[in-house]
Steps between C-alpha positions, in 0.01 A plus 500: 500500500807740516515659202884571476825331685650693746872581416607160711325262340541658153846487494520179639312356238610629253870457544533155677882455505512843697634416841418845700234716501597889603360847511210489713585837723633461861195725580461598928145503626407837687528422867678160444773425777846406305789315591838652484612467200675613155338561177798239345380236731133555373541485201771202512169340744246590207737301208500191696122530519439489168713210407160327332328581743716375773495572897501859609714568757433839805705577733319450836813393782485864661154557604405866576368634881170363518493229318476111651650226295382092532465183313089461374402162589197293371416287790277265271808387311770563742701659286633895473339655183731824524650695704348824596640876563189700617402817653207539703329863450201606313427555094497802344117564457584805234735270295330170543110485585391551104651147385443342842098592405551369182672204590275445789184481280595254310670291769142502639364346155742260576343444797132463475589242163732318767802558309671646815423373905529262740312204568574245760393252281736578242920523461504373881300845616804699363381838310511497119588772215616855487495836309804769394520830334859651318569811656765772397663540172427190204948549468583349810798267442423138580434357859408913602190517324294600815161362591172536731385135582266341737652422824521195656228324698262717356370247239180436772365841482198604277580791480858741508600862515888632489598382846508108313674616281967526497715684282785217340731756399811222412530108440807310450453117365890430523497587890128393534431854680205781458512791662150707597323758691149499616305421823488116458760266309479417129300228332728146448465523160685851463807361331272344252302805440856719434611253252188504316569899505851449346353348218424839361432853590179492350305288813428652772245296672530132592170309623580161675185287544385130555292371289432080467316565188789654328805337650371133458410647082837675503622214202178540286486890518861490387635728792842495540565315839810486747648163600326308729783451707571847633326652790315853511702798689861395421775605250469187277114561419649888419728305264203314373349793384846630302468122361134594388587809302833323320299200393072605492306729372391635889565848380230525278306270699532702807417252713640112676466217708659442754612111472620437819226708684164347529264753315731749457491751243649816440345756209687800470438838245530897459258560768264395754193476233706285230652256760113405654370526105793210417464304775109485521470450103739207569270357785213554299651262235578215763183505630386464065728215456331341839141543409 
């Protein structure tokens, strides 16, 4: 449904034996907190990004005043999903309430078509599916593009305003790190969200839902799916989605399954309105195929 190829993708395709991808701007954010360091060491970080699509790497060791640094850990698997540099402290209201509106509408489709929740009766009475927004500049270099996504343990709530909500201002899938602001902590499934982001400057929203009708017609819909063996929230399902865009058509698709994720799916697009028009038209033709 995307009409064009954002400048990623489009050179990617189109010239196949090219190893790195460069030029995307080291753009700040307006009221972002940086790390001390060089404009040479940026831009050296930003090359090794773009080596097809590879790991982004931030420099996160020297936290500033304020902020608290830990391992996330997902207690239903046992296993750290990333670790996790965040500062506690309100949102911006002025700079973020518009897109946390926006994104909260539609996160509340999500809900009332049970595409988001929790349910004790389902995934071991673990909450289910999330929503993001791209803020700041579409030239942010790789693993920088900034985001507004749900936080976590929020998935239960029917409805959300801007306190659910965290700013993701940096992710780093070499040193499986994020780094965020906001009231709560971030949603899991942030380092997935920021590599679906470094796919191209273009998307700016990312809707993660669970849907049984899609997922389990994932194959006959023809949507471009991530291996079955890799778990949601980590590095290598961030990798997955690099592997999606070198070898699928998930661009123009703008939308996956997640393999190794029981229902997950992940529909992503310019804005708000496209993302929830791409990944209800796809549930609509599931629930064809089924009837």
């Amino acid at each position: 449904m995307l009409e064009e190829k954002c400048v990623d993708a489009e050179s990617h395709h189109q010239q196949p034996e090219q190893k790195e991808h460069c030029g995307a701007d080291a753009v700040g954010l307006p009221g972002e907190i940086h790390d001390s360091e060089t404009e040479q060491e940026q831009n050296e970080s930003d090359k090794c990004h773009r080596r097809l699509l590879g790991i982004p790497s931030v420099d996160t060791e020297r936290l500033p005043y304020g902020r608290r640094s830990r391992p996330i850990v997902n207690v239903q698997e046992g296993v750290i999903k990333f670790h996790l540099d965040h500062q506690t402290g309100d949102l911006d209201s002025r700079r973020y309430q518009d897109l946390a509106r926006k994104l909260a509408a539609w996160r509340q489709v999500m809900s009332l078509t049970r595409l988001v929740g929790q349910n004790p009766d389902l995934y071991e009475g673990a909450g289910y599916g999330n929503v993001s927004g791209r803020i700041g500049p579409p030239s942010a270099a790789l693993g920088r593009r900034s985001f507004l996504i749900t936080a976590t343990q929020t998935s239960g709530k029917a409805q959300i305003d801007l306190r659910d909500f965290v700013v993701v201002e940096r992710y780093d899938f070499r040193r499986n790190r994020v780094r965020s602001h906001g009231l709560q902590e971030p949603s899991s499934e942030s380092m997935t969200h920021g590599a679906i982001y470094d796919l191209g400057p273009h998307i700016r929203c990312v809707l993660h839902a669970h849907s049984p009708e899609l997922w389990r017609q994932a194959r006959t819909l023809r949507l471009p799916t991530t291996d079955p063996q890799v778990t949601y929230g980590t590095p290598e399902m961030a990798r997955e989605v690099q592997r999606l865009f070198r070898e699928s058509a998930v661009v123009e698709r703008q939308i996956l399954a997640m393999g190794g994720h029981e229902d997950g799916i992940l529909a992503f697009g310019r804005s708000p309105e496209e993302t929830g028009q791409v990944l209800v038209t796809e549930l609509a033709r599931a629930f064809e195929i089924q009837s």
